[in-house]
N, C-alpha and C positions, 0 to 999 in steps of 0.2 A: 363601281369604280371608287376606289378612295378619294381622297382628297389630296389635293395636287396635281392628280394626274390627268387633269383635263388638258385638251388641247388648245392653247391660245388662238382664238381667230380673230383678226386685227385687218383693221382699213389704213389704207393709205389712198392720198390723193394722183390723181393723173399728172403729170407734167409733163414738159417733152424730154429730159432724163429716161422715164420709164411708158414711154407712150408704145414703144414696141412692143412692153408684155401687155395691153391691150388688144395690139392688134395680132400677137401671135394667138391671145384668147380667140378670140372673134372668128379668126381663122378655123381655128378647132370646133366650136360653137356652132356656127350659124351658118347657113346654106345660102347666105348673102354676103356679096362681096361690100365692105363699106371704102367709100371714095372720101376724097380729102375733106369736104364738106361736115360728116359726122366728125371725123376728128376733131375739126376744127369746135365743131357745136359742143362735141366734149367737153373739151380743155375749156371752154367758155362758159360753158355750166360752173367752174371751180370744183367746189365741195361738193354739188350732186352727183359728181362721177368719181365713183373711187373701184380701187382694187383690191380684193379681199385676198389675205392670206392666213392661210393653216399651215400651222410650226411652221414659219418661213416660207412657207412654197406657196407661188403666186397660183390661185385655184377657181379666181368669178370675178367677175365686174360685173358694176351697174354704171350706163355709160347715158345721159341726160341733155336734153336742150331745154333751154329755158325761151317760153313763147310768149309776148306780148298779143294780149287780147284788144281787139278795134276797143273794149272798155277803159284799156288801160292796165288793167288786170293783169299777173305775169300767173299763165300756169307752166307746168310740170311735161315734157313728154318725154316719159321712160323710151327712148330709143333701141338700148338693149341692158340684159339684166338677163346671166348666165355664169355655173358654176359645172367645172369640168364635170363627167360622168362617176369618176370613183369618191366625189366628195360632196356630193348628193345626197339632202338627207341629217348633214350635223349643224344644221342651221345658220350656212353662210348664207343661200339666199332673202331669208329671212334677215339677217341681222343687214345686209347691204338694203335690201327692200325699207326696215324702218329707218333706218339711216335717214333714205330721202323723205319717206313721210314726217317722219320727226322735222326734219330739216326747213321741210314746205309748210310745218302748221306754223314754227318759231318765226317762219319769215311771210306769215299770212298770204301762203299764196293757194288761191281758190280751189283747186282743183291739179290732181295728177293722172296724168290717161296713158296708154299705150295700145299698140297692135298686137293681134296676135292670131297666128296662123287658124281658121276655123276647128283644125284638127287635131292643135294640139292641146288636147284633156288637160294634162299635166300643169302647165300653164296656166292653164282658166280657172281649174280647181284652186291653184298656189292663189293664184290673185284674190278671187272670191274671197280665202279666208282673212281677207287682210280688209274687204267691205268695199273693191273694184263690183262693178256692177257689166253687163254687157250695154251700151249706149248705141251701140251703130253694129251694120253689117256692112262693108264694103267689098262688092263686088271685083274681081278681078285686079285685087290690091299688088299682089306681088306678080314678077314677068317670070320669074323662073322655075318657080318651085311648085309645088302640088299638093292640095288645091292653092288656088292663088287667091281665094279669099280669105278675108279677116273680119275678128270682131273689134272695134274698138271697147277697150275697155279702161273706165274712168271712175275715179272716186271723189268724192268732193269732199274738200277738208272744212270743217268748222273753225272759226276763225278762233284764236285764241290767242288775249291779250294780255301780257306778258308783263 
């Protein structure tokens, strides 16, 4: 490809303006329905939840709650982080993915973890190369879908001061 002709892929943040192309994502993405609750963890996240677009067209999100640890400690839980099926592969998941990493080392927070379905490869493999590790197996994690277990998976950030 020459130069120039790459394709811009660009974040923007969540707000309630554009909260519907989240959830028309979501809709498309995931075999789970999300209730007013994750929204709200969203938007409360601020800067950990955005929406990725290629040339304009709104195409992943990575959607965050931020969790106070009994230490006081604030970690990271990737809620969701999904990129339609035909744009798969040009590094939007990646580029939303460091996004929060990036985001969680600057603001020293210990740790970022997620669910994820036992089955789905795809997933586990993306994670791994990023240094997520497998921490847990939960039994009978989801009610709908199949299998209904998950692995949790978690990375611990090293602290860096800034």
């Amino acid at each position: 490809m020459g130069a120039g002709r790459a394709v811009p892929i660009s974040l923007d943040g969540v707000r309630d303006k554009n909260l519907m192309q989240l959830k028309k994502l979501n809709t498309v993405l995931f075999p789970v329905r999300y209730n007013d609750k994750y929204y709200a963890d969203a938007l409360a996240s601020g800067e950990f939840t955005k929406l990725a677009y290629y040339s304009d067209i709104c195409v992943g999100s990575i959607a965050c709650r931020l969790e106070k640890k009994d230490s006081g400690a604030v970690r990271v839980y990737i809620m969701t982080l999904g990129v339609l099926a035909p744009y798969r592969g040009l590094g939007i998941g990646t580029k939303l993915l460091n996004h929060v990493l990036d985001l969680s080392s600057k603001q020293n927070m210990s740790e970022v973890y997620l669910h994820v379905q036992t089955n789905n490869e795809d997933a586990i493999n993306f994670y791994k190369k990023f240094g997520f590790e497998i921490t847990d197996t939960i039994q009978n994690y989801y009610t709908n879908i199949t299998p209904p277990d998950c692995y949790v998976l978690t990375k611990y950030i090293s602290q860096t001061k800034k």
